[in-house]
C-alpha positions in Angstrom: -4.5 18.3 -10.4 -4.3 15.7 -7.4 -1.3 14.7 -7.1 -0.3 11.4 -4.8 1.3 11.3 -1.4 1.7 8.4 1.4 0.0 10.2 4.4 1.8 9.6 7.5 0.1 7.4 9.8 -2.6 5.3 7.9 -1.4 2.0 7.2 -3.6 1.0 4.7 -1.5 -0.4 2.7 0.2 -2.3 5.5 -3.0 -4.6 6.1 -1.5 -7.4 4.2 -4.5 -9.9 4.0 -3.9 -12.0 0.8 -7.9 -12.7 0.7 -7.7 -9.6 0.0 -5.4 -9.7 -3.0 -5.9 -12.1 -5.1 -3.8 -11.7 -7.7 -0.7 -11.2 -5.6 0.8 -14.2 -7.1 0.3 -12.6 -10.4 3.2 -9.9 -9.6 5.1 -11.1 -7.1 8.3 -13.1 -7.6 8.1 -17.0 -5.9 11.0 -15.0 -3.5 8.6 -11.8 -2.6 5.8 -14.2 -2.1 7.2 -16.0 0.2 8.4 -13.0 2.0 5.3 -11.1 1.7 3.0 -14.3 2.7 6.0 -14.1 6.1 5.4 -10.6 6.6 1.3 -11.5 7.1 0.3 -11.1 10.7 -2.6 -10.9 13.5 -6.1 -10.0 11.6 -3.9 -9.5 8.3 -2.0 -6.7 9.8 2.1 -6.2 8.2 4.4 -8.1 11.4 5.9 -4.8 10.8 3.2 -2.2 11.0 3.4 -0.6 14.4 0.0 -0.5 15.4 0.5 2.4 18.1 3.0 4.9 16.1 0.5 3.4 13.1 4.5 3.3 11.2 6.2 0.7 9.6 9.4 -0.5 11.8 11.7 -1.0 8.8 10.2 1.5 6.2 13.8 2.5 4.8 14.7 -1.3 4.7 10.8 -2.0 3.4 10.8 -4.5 0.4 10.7 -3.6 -3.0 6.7 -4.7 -3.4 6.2 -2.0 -0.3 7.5 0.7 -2.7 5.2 3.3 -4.8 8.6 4.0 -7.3 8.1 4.4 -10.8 10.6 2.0 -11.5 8.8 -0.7 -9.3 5.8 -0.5 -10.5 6.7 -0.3 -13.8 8.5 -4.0 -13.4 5.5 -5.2 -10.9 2.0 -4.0 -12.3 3.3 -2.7 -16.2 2.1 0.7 -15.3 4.5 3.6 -16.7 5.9 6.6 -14.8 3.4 8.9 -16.3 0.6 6.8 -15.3 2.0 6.3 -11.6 0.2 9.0 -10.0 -3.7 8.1 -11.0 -2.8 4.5 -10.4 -1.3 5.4 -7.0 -4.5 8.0 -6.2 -6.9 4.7 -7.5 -5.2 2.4 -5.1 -5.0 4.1 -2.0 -8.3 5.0 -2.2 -9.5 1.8 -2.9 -7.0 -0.1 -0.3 -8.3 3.2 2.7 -11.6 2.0 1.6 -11.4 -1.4 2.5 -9.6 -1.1 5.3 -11.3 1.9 6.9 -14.1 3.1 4.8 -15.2 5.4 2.6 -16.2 8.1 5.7 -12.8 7.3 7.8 -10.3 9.9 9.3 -7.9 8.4 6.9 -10.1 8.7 4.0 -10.5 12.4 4.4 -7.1 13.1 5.6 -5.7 10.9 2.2 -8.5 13.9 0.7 -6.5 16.6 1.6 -3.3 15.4 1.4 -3.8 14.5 -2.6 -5.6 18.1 -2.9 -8.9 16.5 -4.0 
């Protein structure tokens, strides 16, 4: 069975586009969108992502929406704890897709990492 895992040095998740998320206003509090539309920088890219160590700066101080918890996206998305590891796989792969495509390094290192 795959089983989700944030693979170090992708940053998919940390291109922050709102075209690109439509319904971000959906989930988010008026407080996280305000902070999460701050947080949008050059070409869509997280303020925070550092584009050379491809990390996040403040990833133990990351905000709650930057979080794949049970708990938070359980409050954010309705999704239970059961269900957070198919929704996790589906979303990464979608967001590594759209970021770096189907055929990237990230893509088939996000592959191996899940064990699929």
């Amino acid at each position: 069975m795959a089983t989700w895992q944030c693979v170090k040095q992708c940053g998919a998740c940390c291109h922050l586009d709102p075209a690109d998320r439509p319904d971000i206003y959906e989930y988010l509090s008026p407080e996280e969108l305000e902070l999460y539309l701050s947080m949008v920088g050059e070409g869509g890219w997280c303020v925070n992502f550092d584009k050379d160590s491809r990390e996040c700066r403040i990833y133990p101080n990351r905000p709650r929406f930057c979080r794949v918890e049970p708990e938070v996206f359980e409050e954010m998305y309705g999704i239970e704890s059961e269900e957070l590891n198919d929704f996790a796989i589906d979303c990464c792969y979608q967001q590594i897709e759209g970021v770096y495509g189907d055929r990237s390094l990230e893509m088939l290192r996000f592959d191996r990492a899940v064990g699929i």
